[in-house]
C-alpha positions as CSV (number, residue, x, y, z in Angstrom):
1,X,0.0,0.0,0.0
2,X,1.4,3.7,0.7
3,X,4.8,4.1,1.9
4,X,3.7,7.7,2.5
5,X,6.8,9.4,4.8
6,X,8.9,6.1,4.7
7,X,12.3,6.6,3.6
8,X,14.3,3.3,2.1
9,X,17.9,3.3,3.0
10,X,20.4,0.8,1.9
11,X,24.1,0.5,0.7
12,X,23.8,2.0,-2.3
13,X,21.3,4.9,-2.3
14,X,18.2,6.7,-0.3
15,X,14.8,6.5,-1.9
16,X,12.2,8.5,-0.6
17,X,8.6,7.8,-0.8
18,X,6.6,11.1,0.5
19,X,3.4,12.9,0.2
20,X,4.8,15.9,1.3
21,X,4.4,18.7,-0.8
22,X,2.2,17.6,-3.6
23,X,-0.4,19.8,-5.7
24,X,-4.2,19.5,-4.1
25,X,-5.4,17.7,-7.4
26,X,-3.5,14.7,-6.6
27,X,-4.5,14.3,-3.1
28,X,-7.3,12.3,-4.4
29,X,-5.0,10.0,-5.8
30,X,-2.9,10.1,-2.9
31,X,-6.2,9.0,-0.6
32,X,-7.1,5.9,-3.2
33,X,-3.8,4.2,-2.7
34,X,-4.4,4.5,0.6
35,X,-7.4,2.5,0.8
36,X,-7.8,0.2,-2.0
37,X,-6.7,-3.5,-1.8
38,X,-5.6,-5.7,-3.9
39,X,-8.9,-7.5,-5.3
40,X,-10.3,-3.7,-6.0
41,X,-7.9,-3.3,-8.8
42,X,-7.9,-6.5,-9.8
43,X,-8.4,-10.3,-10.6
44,X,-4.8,-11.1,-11.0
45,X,-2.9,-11.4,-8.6
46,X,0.7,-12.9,-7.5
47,X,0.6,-16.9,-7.1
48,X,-0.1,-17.3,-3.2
49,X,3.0,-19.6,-3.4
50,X,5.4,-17.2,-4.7
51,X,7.3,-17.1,-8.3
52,X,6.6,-14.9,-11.2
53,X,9.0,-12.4,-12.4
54,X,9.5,-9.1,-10.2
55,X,9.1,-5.7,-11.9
56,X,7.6,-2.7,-11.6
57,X,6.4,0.6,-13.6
58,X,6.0,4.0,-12.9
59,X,2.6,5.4,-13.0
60,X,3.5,9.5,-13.1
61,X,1.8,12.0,-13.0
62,X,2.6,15.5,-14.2
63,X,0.4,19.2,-15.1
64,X,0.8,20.1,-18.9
65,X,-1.3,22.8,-20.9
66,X,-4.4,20.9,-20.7
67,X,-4.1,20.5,-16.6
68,X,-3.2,17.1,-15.3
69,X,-1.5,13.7,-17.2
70,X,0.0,10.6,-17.5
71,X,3.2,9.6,-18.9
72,X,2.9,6.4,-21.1
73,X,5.0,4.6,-23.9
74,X,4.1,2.4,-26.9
75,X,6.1,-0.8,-27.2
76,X,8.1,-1.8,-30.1
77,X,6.3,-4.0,-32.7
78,X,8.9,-6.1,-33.2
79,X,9.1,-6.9,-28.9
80,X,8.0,-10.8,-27.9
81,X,6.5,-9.5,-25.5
82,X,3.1,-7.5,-25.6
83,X,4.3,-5.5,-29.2
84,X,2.9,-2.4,-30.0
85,X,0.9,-2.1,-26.7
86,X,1.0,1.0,-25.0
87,X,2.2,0.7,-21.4
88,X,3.3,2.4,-18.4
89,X,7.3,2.6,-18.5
90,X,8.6,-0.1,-16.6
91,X,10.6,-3.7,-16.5
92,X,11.9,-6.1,-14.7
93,X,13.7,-5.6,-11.2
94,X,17.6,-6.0,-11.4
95,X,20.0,-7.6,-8.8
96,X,21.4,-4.1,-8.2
97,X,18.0,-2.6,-7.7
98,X,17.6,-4.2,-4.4
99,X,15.4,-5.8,-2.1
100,X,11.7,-6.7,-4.1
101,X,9.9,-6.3,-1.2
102,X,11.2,-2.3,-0.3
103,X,13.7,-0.4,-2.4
104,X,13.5,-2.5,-5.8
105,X,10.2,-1.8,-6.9
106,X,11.5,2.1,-6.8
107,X,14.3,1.8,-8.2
108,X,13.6,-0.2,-11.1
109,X,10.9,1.7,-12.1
110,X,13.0,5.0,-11.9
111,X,15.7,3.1,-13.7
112,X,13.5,1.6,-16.4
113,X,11.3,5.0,-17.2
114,X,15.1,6.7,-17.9
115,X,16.6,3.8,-19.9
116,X,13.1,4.0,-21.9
117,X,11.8,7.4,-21.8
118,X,15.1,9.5,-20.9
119,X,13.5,10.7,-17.9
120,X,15.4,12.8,-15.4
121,X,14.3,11.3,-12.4
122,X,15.7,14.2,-9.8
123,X,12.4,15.1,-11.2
124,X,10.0,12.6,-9.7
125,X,8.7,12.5,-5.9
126,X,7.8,9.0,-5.5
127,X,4.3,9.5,-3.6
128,X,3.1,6.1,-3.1
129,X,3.3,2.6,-3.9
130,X,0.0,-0.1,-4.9
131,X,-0.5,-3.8,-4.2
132,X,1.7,-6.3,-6.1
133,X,-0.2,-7.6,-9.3
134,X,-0.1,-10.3,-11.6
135,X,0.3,-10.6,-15.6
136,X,-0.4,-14.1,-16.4
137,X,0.6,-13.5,-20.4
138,X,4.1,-12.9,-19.1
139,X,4.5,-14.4,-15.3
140,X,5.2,-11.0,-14.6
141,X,4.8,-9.8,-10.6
142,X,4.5,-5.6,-11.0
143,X,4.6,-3.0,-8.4
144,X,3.2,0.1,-9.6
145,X,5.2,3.0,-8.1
146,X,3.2,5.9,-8.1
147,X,5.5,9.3,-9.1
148,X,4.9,13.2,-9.6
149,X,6.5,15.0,-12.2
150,X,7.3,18.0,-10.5
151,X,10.4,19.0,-12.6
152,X,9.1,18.0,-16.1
153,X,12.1,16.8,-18.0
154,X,12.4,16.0,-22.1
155,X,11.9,12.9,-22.8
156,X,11.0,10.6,-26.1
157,X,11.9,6.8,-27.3
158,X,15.2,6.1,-26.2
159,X,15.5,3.0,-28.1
160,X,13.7,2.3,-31.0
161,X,13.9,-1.6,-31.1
162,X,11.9,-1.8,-27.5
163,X,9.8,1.8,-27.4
164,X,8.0,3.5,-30.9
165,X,7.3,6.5,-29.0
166,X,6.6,8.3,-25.6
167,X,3.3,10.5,-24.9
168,X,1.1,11.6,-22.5
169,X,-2.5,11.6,-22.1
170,X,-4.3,14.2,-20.1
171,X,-6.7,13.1,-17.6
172,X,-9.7,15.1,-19.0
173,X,-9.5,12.8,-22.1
174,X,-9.2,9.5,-20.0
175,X,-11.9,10.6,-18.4
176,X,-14.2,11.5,-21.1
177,X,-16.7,9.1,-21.8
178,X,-16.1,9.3,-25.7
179,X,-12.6,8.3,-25.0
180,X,-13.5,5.3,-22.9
181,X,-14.7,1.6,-24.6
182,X,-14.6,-1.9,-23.3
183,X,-11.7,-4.0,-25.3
184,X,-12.3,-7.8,-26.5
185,X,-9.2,-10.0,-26.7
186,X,-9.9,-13.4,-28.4
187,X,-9.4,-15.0,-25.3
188,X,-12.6,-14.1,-24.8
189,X,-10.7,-11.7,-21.7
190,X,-13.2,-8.1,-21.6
191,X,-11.4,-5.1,-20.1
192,X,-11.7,-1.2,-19.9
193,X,-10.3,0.6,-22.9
194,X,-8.8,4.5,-23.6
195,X,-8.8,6.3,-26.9
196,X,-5.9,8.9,-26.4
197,X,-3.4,10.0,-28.4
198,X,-4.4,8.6,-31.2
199,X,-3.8,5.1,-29.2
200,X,-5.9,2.2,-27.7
201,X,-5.0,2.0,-24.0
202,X,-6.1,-1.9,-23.2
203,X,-4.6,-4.5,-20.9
204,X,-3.0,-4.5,-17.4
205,X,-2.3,-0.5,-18.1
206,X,-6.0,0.3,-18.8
207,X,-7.1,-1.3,-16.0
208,X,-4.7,-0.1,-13.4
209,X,-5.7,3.5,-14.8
210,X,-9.5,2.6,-14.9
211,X,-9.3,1.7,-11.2
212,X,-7.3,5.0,-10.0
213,X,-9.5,7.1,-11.8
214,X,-12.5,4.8,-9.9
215,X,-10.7,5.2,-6.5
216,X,-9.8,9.1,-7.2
217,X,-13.5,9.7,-7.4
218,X,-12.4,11.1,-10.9
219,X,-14.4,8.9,-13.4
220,X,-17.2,10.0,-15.0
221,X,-20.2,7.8,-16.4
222,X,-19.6,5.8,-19.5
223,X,-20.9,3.1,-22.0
224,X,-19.1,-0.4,-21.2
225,X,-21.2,-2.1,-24.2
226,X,-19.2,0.1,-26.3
227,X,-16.7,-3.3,-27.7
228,X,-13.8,-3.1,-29.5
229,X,-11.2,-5.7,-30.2
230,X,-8.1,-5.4,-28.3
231,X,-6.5,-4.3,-31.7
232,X,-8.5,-1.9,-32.7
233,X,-7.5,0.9,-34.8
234,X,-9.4,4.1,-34.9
């Protein structure tokens, strides 16, 4: 849940997680963490008897022209691993990152949103941390770290063999209903959808956004019998 005013401490570096300081729009945010639990975001989660591959991503937040938005990346085509998608930024958790239960999480999404995005991350105050989830598609185990972009910094596709491009997408559009669609996979799998960008925002990272904007008291009425295919192009 929250690490709100916990500092991490180890060998190598501090990372502090703080709500201190903050803009008043994301206290909202700051109040949903704070309270949801695991089952209210989703129903995946980590195998009761462990395994699964540790990562994390960095869910940040920043205030551009149009007010409040989210940083988000759209995988390579060519990646095994969920091409094309768009995503938070994010990966697996490295040796060197530490300890998965405390400092790793934050440090590898930090690392990973720089090595993808070339974030600055003297910009980001870590604010908070949700539940562990569960990817099946992949095995992986993510921690979303929760960030905001006080110090906005450039940033664009670092690589082009693992990222096409970087973007954000305001809130307002996330939360308009014309923006928002429920997403088939063949699986037969049904999950909330965002138009932005001129992207289709399905998967693990539309439904982690769906449930903060839920739990933020930010989501406004919508159609869910709206269907689209989870490759959908507008």
């Amino acid at each position: 849940m929250t690490c709100a005013g916990k500092t991490y401490d180890d060998s190598t570096a501090e990372v502090t997680v703080t709500t201190d300081g903050l803009p008043d729009w994301l206290l909202p945010v700051v109040h949903a963490v704070r309270i949801v639990e695991p089952e209210q975001l989703s129903r995946f989660l980590p195998p009761k008897g462990g395994g699964g591959r540790q990562s994390a991503v960095l869910i940040l937040f920043g205030e551009g022209e149009r007010g409040p938005e989210l940083l988000l990346m759209e995988r390579a085509s060519s990646l095994r691993s969920h091409p094309g998608q768009p995503s938070f930024p994010g990966g697996s958790i490295d040796p060197e990152d530490g300890d998965p239960a405390t400092t790793g999480p934050l440090r590898a999404a930090l690392r990973e949103a720089q090595e993808e995005t070339g974030l600055d991350p003297s910009g980001v105050q870590l604010f908070g941390v949700l539940p562990k989830l569960y990817i099946p598609v992949s095995s992986f185990v993510v921690t979303p770290v929760l960030g905001w972009w006080h110090t906005p910094s450039p940033v664009g596709a670092v690589d082009l063999a693992e990222t096409a491009r970087v973007f954000t997408a305001p809130v307002a559009d996330l939360t308009d209903p014309a923006n928002r669609l429920t997403t088939v996979h063949p699986s037969g799998y049904h999950g909330p959808g965002f138009l932005v960008a001129s992207a289709l925002v399905w998967g693990f990272t539309a439904g982690v956004i769906d449930r903060i904007l839920h739990f933020a008291g930010w989501e406004r009425p919508w159609d869910p019998s709206r269907q689209v295919p989870f490759d959908w192009r507008a």
